[in-house]
C-alpha positions as CSV (number, residue, x, y, z in Angstrom):
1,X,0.0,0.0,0.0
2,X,1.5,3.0,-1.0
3,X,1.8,6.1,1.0
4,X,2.4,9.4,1.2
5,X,2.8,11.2,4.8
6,X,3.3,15.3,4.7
7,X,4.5,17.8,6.7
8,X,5.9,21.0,7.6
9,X,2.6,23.1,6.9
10,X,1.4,26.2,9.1
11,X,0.8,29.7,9.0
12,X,3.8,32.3,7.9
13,X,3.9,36.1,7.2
14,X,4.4,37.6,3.9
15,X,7.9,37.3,3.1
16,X,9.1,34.7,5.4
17,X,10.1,30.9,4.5
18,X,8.4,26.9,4.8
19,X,9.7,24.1,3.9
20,X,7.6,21.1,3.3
21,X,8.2,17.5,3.5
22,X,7.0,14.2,1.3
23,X,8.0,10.4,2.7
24,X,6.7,7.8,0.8
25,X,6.4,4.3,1.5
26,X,5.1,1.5,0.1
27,X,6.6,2.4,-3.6
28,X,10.0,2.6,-5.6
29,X,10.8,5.9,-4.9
30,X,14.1,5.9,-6.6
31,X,12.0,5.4,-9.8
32,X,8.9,7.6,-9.2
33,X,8.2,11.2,-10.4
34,X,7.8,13.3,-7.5
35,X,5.7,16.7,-7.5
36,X,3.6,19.6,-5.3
37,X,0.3,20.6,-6.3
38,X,-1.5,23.3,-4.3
39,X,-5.3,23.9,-4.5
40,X,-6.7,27.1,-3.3
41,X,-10.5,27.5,-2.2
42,X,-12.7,27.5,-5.2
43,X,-9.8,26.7,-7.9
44,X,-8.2,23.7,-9.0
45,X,-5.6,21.7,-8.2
46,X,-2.5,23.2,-10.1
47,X,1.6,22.2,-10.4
48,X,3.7,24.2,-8.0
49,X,7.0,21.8,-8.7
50,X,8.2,18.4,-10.4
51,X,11.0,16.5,-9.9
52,X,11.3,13.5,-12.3
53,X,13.1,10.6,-11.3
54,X,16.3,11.5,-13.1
55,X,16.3,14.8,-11.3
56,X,14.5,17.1,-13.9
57,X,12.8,19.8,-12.5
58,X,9.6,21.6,-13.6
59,X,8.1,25.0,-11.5
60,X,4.6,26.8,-11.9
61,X,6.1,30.2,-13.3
62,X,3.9,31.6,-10.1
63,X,6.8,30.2,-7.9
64,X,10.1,30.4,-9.9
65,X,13.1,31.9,-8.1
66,X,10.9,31.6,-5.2
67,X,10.7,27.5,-4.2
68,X,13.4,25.2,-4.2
69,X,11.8,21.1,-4.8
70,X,14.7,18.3,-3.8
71,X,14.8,14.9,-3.5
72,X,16.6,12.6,-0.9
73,X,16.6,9.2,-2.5
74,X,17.9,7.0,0.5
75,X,15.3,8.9,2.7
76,X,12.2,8.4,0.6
77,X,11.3,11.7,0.7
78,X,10.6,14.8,-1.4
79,X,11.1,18.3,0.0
80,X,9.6,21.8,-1.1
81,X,11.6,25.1,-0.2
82,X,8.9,27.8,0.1
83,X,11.1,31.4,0.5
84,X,9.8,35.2,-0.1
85,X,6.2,33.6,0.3
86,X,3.0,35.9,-0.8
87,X,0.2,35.9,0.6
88,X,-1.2,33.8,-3.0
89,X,0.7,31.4,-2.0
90,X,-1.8,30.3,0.6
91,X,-3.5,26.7,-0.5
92,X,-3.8,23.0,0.7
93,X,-0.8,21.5,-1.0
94,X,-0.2,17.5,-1.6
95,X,2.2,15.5,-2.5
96,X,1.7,13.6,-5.7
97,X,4.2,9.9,-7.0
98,X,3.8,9.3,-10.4
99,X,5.3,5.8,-10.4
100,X,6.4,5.5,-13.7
101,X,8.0,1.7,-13.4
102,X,4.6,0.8,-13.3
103,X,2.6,0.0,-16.5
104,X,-0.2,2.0,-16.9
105,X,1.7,4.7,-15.0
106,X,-0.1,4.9,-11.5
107,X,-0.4,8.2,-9.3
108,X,-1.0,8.5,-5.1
109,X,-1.4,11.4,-3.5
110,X,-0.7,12.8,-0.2
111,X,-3.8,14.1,2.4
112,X,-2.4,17.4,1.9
113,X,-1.1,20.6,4.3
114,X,-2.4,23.5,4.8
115,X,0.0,26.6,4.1
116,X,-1.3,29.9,4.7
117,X,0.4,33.4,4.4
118,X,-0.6,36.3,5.9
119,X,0.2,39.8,4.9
Protein backbone atom coordinates (compact mmCIF):
# COMPACT_ATOMS: atom_id res chain seq x y z
CA UNK A 1 0.00 0.00 0.00
CA UNK A 2 1.49 3.01 -1.00
CA UNK A 3 1.80 6.10 1.05
CA UNK A 4 2.39 9.37 1.17
CA UNK A 5 2.81 11.24 4.79
CA UNK A 6 3.34 15.31 4.73
CA UNK A 7 4.52 17.85 6.71
CA UNK A 8 5.90 21.05 7.56
CA UNK A 9 2.59 23.11 6.88
CA UNK A 10 1.41 26.23 9.14
CA UNK A 11 0.75 29.72 9.04
CA UNK A 12 3.76 32.33 7.94
CA UNK A 13 3.88 36.10 7.16
CA UNK A 14 4.37 37.63 3.92
CA UNK A 15 7.87 37.26 3.12
CA UNK A 16 9.07 34.73 5.41
CA UNK A 17 10.07 30.86 4.46
CA UNK A 18 8.40 26.88 4.76
CA UNK A 19 9.72 24.05 3.86
CA UNK A 20 7.58 21.06 3.34
CA UNK A 21 8.23 17.50 3.55
CA UNK A 22 7.02 14.16 1.35
CA UNK A 23 7.98 10.42 2.71
CA UNK A 24 6.74 7.81 0.76
CA UNK A 25 6.40 4.29 1.52
CA UNK A 26 5.08 1.45 0.11
CA UNK A 27 6.57 2.40 -3.59
CA UNK A 28 10.04 2.63 -5.62
CA UNK A 29 10.84 5.88 -4.94
CA UNK A 30 14.05 5.91 -6.63
CA UNK A 31 12.03 5.40 -9.84
CA UNK A 32 8.92 7.62 -9.16
CA UNK A 33 8.20 11.20 -10.39
CA UNK A 34 7.83 13.27 -7.51
CA UNK A 35 5.67 16.72 -7.53
CA UNK A 36 3.64 19.59 -5.29
CA UNK A 37 0.33 20.58 -6.33
CA UNK A 38 -1.55 23.32 -4.35
CA UNK A 39 -5.32 23.88 -4.55
CA UNK A 40 -6.72 27.09 -3.26
CA UNK A 41 -10.54 27.47 -2.23
CA UNK A 42 -12.69 27.54 -5.16
CA UNK A 43 -9.79 26.65 -7.87
CA UNK A 44 -8.19 23.74 -8.97
CA UNK A 45 -5.61 21.68 -8.23
CA UNK A 46 -2.50 23.25 -10.15
CA UNK A 47 1.58 22.17 -10.41
CA UNK A 48 3.71 24.16 -7.95
CA UNK A 49 7.04 21.76 -8.65
CA UNK A 50 8.16 18.36 -10.45
CA UNK A 51 11.01 16.53 -9.88
CA UNK A 52 11.33 13.47 -12.30
CA UNK A 53 13.05 10.56 -11.26
CA UNK A 54 16.30 11.51 -13.07
CA UNK A 55 16.34 14.76 -11.32
CA UNK A 56 14.52 17.10 -13.89
CA UNK A 57 12.76 19.83 -12.46
CA UNK A 58 9.61 21.56 -13.55
CA UNK A 59 8.10 24.96 -11.52
CA UNK A 60 4.57 26.82 -11.88
CA UNK A 61 6.13 30.23 -13.27
CA UNK A 62 3.94 31.58 -10.11
CA UNK A 63 6.80 30.20 -7.85
CA UNK A 64 10.11 30.39 -9.88
CA UNK A 65 13.11 31.86 -8.15
CA UNK A 66 10.93 31.55 -5.22
CA UNK A 67 10.71 27.48 -4.25
CA UNK A 68 13.36 25.23 -4.19
CA UNK A 69 11.77 21.06 -4.79
CA UNK A 70 14.66 18.30 -3.81
CA UNK A 71 14.84 14.87 -3.51
CA UNK A 72 16.61 12.56 -0.92
CA UNK A 73 16.55 9.19 -2.55
CA UNK A 74 17.94 6.96 0.54
CA UNK A 75 15.27 8.89 2.75
CA UNK A 76 12.22 8.36 0.57
CA UNK A 77 11.29 11.74 0.71
CA UNK A 78 10.63 14.83 -1.45
CA UNK A 79 11.08 18.34 0.01
CA UNK A 80 9.58 21.84 -1.11
CA UNK A 81 11.62 25.10 -0.21
CA UNK A 82 8.87 27.79 0.06
CA UNK A 83 11.08 31.36 0.45
CA UNK A 84 9.77 35.16 -0.11
CA UNK A 85 6.22 33.57 0.28
CA UNK A 86 3.02 35.86 -0.78
CA UNK A 87 0.18 35.88 0.56
CA UNK A 88 -1.22 33.82 -3.00
CA UNK A 89 0.66 31.37 -1.98
CA UNK A 90 -1.85 30.31 0.59
CA UNK A 91 -3.51 26.69 -0.51
CA UNK A 92 -3.81 23.00 0.68
CA UNK A 93 -0.75 21.50 -0.96
CA UNK A 94 -0.19 17.53 -1.55
CA UNK A 95 2.15 15.52 -2.50
CA UNK A 96 1.75 13.60 -5.70
CA UNK A 97 4.18 9.93 -6.98
CA UNK A 98 3.85 9.28 -10.37
CA UNK A 99 5.33 5.81 -10.40
CA UNK A 100 6.40 5.54 -13.72
CA UNK A 101 8.00 1.70 -13.40
CA UNK A 102 4.64 0.79 -13.32
CA UNK A 103 2.57 0.04 -16.45
CA UNK A 104 -0.18 1.97 -16.88
CA UNK A 105 1.73 4.67 -15.04
CA UNK A 106 -0.15 4.90 -11.50
CA UNK A 107 -0.41 8.25 -9.25
CA UNK A 108 -1.03 8.52 -5.07
CA UNK A 109 -1.44 11.45 -3.47
CA UNK A 110 -0.75 12.84 -0.24
CA UNK A 111 -3.82 14.05 2.43
CA UNK A 112 -2.44 17.39 1.91
CA UNK A 113 -1.08 20.61 4.35
CA UNK A 114 -2.40 23.48 4.80
CA UNK A 115 -0.04 26.58 4.14
CA UNK A 116 -1.35 29.94 4.70
CA UNK A 117 0.43 33.36 4.43
CA UNK A 118 -0.60 36.34 5.94
CA UNK A 119 0.16 39.80 4.92
Amino acid sequence: QVRLAESGGGLVQAGGSLRLSCTASGSTFSLSAMGWYRQAPGKQRDLVARISSGGRITYADSVKGRFTISRDNPKNTVYLQMDSLKPEDTAVYYCNQERQYMTPVQQSWGQGTQVTVSS
